[in-house]
C-alpha positions in Angstrom: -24.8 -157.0 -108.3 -25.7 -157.0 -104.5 -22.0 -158.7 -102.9 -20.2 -157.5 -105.1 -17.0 -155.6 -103.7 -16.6 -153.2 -106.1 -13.4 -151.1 -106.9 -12.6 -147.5 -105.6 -12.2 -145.5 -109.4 -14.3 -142.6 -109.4 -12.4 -141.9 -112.7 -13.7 -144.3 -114.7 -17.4 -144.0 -113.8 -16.9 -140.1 -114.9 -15.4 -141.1 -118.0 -18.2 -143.6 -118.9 -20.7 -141.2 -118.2 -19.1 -138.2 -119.8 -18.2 -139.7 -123.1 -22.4 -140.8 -123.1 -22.9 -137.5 -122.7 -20.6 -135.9 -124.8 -21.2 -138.1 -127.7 -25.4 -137.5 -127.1 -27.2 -140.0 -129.3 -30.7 -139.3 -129.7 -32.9 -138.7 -126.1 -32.6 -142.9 -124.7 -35.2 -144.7 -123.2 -34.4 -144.6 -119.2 -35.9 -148.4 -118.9 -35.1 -151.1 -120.6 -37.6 -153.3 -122.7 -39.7 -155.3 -120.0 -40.1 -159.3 -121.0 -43.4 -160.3 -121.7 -45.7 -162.3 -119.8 -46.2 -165.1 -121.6 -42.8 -165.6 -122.0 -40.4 -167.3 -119.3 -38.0 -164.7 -117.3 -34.7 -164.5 -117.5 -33.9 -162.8 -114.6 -35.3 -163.3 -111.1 -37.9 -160.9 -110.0 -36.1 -160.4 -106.7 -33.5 -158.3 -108.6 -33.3 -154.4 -108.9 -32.1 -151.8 -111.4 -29.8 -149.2 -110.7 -30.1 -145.7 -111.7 -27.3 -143.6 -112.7 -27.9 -140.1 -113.3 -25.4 -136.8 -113.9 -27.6 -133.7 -114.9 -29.8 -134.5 -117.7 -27.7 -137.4 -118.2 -29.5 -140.8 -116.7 -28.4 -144.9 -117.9 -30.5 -147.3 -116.1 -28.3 -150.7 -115.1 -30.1 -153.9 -115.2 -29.1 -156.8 -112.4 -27.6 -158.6 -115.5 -25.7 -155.7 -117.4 -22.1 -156.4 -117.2 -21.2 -159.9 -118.9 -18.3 -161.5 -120.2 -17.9 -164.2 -122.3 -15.6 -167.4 -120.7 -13.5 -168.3 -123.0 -9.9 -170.8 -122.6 -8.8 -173.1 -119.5 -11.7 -172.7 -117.5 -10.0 -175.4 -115.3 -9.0 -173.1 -112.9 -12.7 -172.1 -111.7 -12.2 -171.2 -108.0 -9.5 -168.5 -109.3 -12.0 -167.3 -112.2 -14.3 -166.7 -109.6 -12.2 -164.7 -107.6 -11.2 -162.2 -110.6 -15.1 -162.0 -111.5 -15.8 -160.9 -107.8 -13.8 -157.8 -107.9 -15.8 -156.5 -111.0 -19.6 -155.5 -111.6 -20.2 -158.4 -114.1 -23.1 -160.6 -113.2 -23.4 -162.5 -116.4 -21.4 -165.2 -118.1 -21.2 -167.2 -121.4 -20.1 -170.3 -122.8 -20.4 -170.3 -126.5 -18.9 -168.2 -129.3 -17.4 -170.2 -132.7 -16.5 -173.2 -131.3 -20.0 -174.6 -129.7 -21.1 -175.5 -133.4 -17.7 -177.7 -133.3 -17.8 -179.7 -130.0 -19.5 -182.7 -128.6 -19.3 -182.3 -125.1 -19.9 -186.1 -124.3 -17.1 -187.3 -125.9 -14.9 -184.2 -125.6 -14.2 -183.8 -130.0 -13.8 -180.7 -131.7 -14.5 -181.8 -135.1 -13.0 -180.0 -137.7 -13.3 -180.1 -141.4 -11.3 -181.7 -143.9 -11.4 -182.7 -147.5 -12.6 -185.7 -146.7 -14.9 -185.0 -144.1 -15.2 -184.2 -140.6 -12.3 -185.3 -137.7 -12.3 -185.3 -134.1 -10.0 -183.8 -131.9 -9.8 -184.5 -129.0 -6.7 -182.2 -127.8 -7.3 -178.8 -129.7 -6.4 -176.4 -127.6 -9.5 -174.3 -128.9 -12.1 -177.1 -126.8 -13.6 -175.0 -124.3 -15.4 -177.4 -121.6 -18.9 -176.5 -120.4 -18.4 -178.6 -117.3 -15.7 -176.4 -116.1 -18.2 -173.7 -117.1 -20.7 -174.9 -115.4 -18.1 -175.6 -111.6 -17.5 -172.1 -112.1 -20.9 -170.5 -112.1 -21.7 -173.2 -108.9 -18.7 -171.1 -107.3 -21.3 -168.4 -108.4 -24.8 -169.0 -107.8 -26.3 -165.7 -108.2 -25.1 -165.1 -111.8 -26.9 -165.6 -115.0 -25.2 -168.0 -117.0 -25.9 -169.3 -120.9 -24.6 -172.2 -122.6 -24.7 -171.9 -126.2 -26.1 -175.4 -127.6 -24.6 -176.1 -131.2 -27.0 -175.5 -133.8 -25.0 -175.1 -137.2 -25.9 -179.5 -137.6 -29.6 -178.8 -137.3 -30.2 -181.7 -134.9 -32.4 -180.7 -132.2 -32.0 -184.1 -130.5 -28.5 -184.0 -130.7 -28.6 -180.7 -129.2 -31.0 -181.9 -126.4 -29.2 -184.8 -126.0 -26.1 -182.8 -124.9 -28.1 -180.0 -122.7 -29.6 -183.1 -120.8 -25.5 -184.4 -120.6 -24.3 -181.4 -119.3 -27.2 -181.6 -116.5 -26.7 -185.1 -115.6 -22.9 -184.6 -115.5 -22.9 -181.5 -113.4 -26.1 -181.4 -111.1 -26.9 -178.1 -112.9 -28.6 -176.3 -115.2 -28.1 -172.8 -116.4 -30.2 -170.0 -116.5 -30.2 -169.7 -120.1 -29.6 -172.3 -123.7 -28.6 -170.2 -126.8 -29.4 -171.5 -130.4 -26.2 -171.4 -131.9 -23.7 -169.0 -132.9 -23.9 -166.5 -135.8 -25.8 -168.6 -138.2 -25.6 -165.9 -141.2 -21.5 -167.0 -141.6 -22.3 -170.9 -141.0 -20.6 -173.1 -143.5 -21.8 -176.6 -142.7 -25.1 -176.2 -142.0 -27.6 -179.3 -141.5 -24.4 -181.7 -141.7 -23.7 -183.7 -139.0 -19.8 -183.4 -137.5 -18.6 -186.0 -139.4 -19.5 -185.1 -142.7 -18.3 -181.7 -142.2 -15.5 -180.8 -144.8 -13.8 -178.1 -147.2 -14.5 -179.0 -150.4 -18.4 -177.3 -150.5 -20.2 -174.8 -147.9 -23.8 -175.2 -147.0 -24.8 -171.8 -145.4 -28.7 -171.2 -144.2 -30.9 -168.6 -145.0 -32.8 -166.6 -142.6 -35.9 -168.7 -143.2 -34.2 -171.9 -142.8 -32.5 -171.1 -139.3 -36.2 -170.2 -138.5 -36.8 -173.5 -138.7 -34.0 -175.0 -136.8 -34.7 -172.5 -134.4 -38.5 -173.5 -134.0 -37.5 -177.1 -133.7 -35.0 -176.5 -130.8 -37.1 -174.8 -129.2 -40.0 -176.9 -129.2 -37.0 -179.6 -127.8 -35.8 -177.4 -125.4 -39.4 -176.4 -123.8 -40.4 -180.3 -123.7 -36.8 -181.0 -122.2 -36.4 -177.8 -119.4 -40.4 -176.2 -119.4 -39.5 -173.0 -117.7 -36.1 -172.5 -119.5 -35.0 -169.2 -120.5 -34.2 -169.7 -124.5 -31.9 -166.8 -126.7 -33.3 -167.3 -130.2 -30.2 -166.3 -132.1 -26.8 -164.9 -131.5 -26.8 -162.5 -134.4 -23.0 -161.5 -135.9 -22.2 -158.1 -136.1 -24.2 -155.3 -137.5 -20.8 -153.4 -138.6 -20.6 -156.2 -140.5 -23.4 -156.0 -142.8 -27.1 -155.0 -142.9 -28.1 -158.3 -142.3 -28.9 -158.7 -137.9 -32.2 -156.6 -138.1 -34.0 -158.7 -141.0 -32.9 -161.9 -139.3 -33.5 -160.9 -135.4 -37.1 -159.7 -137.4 -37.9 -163.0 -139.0 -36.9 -165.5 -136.1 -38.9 -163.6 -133.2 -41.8 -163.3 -135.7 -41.8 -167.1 -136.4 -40.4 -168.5 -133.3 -42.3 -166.8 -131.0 -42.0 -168.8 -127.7 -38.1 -167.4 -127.0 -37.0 -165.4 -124.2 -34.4 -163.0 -126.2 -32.3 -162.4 -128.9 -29.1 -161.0 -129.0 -26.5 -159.6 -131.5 -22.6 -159.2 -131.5 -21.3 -155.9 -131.9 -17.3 -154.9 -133.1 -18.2 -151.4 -134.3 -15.0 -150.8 -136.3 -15.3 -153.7 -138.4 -12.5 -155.6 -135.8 -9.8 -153.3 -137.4 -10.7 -154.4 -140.4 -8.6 -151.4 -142.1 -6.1 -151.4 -139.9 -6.6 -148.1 -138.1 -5.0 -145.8 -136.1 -6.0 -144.3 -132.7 -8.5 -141.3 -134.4 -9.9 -144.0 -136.5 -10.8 -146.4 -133.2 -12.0 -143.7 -131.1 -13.9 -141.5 -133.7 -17.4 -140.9 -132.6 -18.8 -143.2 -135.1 -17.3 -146.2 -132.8 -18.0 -144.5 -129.6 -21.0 -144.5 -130.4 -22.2 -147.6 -132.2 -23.4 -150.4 -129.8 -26.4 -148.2 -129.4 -26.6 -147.3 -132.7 -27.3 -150.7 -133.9 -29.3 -151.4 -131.3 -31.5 -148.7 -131.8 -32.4 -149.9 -135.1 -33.0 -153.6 -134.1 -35.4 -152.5 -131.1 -37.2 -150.0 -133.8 -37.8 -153.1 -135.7 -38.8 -155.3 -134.0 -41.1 -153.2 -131.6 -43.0 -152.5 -134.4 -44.6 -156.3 -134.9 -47.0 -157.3 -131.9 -45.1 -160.4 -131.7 -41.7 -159.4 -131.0 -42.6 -155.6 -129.6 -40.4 -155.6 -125.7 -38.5 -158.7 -126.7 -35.2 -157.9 -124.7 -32.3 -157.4 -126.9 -28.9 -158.1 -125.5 -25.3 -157.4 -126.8 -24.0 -160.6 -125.9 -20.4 -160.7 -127.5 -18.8 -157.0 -127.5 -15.2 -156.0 -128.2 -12.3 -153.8 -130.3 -11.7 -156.8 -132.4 -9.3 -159.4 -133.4 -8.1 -158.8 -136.6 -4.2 -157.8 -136.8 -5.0 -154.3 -137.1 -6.6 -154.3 -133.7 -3.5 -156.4 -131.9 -1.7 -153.0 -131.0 -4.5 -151.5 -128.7 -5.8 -155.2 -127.0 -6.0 -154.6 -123.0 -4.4 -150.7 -123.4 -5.9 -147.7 -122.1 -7.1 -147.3 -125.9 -9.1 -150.2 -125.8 -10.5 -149.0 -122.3 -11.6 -146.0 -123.5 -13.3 -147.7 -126.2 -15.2 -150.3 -123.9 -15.9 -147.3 -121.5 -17.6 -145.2 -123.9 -20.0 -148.1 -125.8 -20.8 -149.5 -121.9 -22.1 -145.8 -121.3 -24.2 -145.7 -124.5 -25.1 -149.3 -124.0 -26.5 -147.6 -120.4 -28.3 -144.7 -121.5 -30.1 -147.0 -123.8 -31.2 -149.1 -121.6 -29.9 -152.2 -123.3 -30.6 -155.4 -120.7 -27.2 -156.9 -121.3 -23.9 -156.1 -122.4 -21.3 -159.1 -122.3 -17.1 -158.3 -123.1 -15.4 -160.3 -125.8 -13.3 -162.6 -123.2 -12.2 -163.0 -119.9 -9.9 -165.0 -118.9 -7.3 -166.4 -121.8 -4.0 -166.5 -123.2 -4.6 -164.4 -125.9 -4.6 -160.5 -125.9 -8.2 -160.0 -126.2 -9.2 -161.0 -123.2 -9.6 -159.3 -119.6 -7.2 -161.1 -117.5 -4.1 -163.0 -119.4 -3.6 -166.5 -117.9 -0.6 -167.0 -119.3 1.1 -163.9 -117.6 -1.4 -164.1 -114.9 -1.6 -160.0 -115.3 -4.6 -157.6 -115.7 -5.0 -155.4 -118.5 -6.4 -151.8 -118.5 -10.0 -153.4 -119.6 -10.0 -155.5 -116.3 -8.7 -152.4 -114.4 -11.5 -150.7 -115.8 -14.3 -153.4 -115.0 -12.9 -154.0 -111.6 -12.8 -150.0 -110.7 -16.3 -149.3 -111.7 -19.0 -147.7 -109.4 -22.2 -148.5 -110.7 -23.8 -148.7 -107.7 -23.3 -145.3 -106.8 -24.7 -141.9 -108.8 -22.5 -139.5 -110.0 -24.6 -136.8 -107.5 -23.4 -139.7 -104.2 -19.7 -139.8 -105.8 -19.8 -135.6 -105.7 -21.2 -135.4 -102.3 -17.9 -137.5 -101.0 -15.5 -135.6 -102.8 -17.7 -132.7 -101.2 -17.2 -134.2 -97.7 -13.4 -134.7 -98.5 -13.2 -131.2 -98.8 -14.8 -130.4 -95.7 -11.7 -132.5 -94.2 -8.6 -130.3 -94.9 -6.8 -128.7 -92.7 -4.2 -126.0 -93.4 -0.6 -126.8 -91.7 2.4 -124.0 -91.5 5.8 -124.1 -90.3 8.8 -122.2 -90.3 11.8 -123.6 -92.9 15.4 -124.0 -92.1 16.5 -121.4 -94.3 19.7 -122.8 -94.4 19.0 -125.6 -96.2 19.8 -124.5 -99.9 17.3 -123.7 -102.6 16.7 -127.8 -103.6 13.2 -129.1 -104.2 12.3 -130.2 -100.0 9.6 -132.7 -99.3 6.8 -132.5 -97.3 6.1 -135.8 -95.3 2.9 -135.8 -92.6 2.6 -138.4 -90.1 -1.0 -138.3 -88.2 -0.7 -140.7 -84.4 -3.8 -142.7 -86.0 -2.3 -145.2 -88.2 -5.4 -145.7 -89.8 -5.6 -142.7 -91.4 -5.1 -142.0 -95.0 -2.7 -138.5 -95.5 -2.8 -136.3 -98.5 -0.1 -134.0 -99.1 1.6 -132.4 -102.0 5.1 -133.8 -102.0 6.8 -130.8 -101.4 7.5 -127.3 -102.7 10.5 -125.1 -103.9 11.6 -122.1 -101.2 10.7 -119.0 -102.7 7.9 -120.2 -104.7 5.0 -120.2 -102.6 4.2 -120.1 -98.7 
């Protein structure tokens, strides 16, 4: 995150770390899960954690930690950019549902009909990877991933499009993803225009092994030294179903950098819950719930033992249950917590559930052009600093009072009276209470 201007909010960074705390899952690992040697690195050597430490408490923060997921008009890069550079987040994403749609080269989202699949061309749900990719130009030190659609099972196809996107932009990212959520595909191994409504075609774990392999094996002869996610697992809220399938692709696809998995720990409001029910300590807590049993797992086969394990799509959720607490304190809170567990556990990467959109999940409403508490929260934090540095200036703050008196006009009624202070040094920030009531105090 070296660059990064970072916000002034002390209280967030003691709420993240006192909810971890608070909530205490089982002891966490201080170090995340290094990536092994054989295969390629997703992030550059010259980078450094950061250690975070309050008491017993300690979260390590990886170079790449804080991510978000670009979602909408990405047109507007230079002022994306902007917004990113007041918060911590290093890592961004093109992909979610609608990769598995779109054909970047002739700019269709294909959608399914009775009668098969139909381009179109002005859906307002197209997101375009070249304005993706003019955004992470404007930022060259991020890690960014483009999500390749995989639910056609057409590696050429896929490659075809990674090497389109290059050509097009002069770029390549630092990561391709296989896909998105395979377990909840419905048109698998059809190609777009044969996509329709009338039957599904979902792949089993063993079968997305296989289209996994095969883009792989694509992708290495295509970009040799390119950093590859092997899936982009869908919740574990949702099911019991990310571990076996994170299991059996690193065990038979082998050569991948990562894998990843999506996390809405209360079932995206599924029961239409109330503010006890979002914030109970199951939710708090869950991100590194699940991801303690994935790592278990998988560290238990020689072949995928270390394999980093990223939370690369996180959120409250966006079922109508949910819509009442999108980009509130609430859902602050909520982020806050899960980032701190997500911390202590030393997960490598934790990536928000979007940025910048017109709808009410993301950060930073383009519509309105306004903030919301989550933004506010990502733009106040202080990972850089430990919780012992943040003490020592309130500490040194201290040390700089002074104690004023003076003599009231005791004339002036019994009223509420202000107190204003005015120091020659304009520079100068004053701290005062606003006033007092006679009588009360001296």
């Amino acid at each position: 995150m070296a660059g990064r201007s970072l916000g002034s909010s002390i209280v967030f960074v003691i709420l993240l770390l006192a909810v971890a705390g608070f909530l205490g899952l089982p002891t966490p690992a201080t170090h995340p899960p290094s990536i092994p040697t054989d295969r390629p690195a997703a992030i550059p050597a010259t980078n450094t954690t950061i250690t975070i430490t309050q008491g017993s408490y300690r979260g390590t923060e990886t170079p790449d930690f804080w991510g978000t997921l670009i979602g909408g008009n990405q047109s507007d890069s230079s002022t994306i950019a902007k917004l990113l550079k007041a918060t911590p987040i290093k890592s961004l994403q093109f992909g979610a549902d609608q990769i598995e749609a779109e054909n970047w080269s002739t700019g269709c989202l294909y959608q399914a009909t009775p009668v098969g699949g139909v381009c179109n061309p002005s859906n307002p749900d197209y997101v375009n990877p070249v304005d993706f990719a003019h955004l992470c130009q404007l930022l060259p030190t991020d890690l960014c991933t483009v999500g390749l659609p995989a639910e056609i099972n057409d590696a050429s196809t896929a490659t075809y499009l990674a090497h389109w996107l290059v050509t097009n932009t002069s770029w390549t990212p630092t990561c391709w993803a296989i896909g998105n959520e395979p377990r909840v595909w419905t048109q698998f191994s059809r190609n777009w225009t044969s996509w329709n409504t009338v039957t599904n075609s979902t792949p089993s774990s063993a079968q997305f092994d296989t289209t996994a392999l095969n883009y792989t094996d694509a992708l290495r002869h295509a970009f040799p030294s390119t950093c590859i996610i092997g899936i982009e697992m869908d919740s574990a809220r949702q099911g019991v179903f990310t571990t076996p399938w994170i299991y059996d692709l690193t065990t038979a696809v082998p050569n991948v950098t990562a894998v990843a998995f999506h996390a809405y720990p209360n079932e995206q409001c599924a029961n239409n819950e109330n503010l006890t029910d979002v914030l109970s300590p199951t939710n708090l807590t869950a991100v590194a719930t699940d991801y303690q049993n994935v790592s278990s797992n998988l560290s238990a086969h020689p072949l995928s033992a270390g394999l980093p394990i990223d939370v690369s799509e996180f959120g409250l959720g966006l079922l109508a249950g949910c819509s009442k607490y999108l980009g509130t304190p609430t859902e602050a809170v909520f982020v806050a917590a899960n980032a701190a567990q997500a911390l202590s556990h030393g997960i490598p990467q934790f990536t928000f559930f979007r940025f910048y959109c017109s709808a009410s999940d993301c950060m930073w409403n383009s519509t309105t052009n306004t903030s919301t508490a989550v933004y506010q929260l990502y733009s106040g934090l202080l990972t850089h600093m430990s919780i012992d540095q943040i003490y020592e200036r309130i500490e040194e703050e201290l040390r700089n009072q002074y104690s004023l008196g003076f003599t009231p006009d005791t004339s002036a009624g019994s009223g509420f009276r202000r107190i204003t202070v005015i120091v020659k040094q304009k520079s100068m920030i004053v701290q005062t209470r606003e006033g007092y009531y006679p009588g009360s105090e001296r």
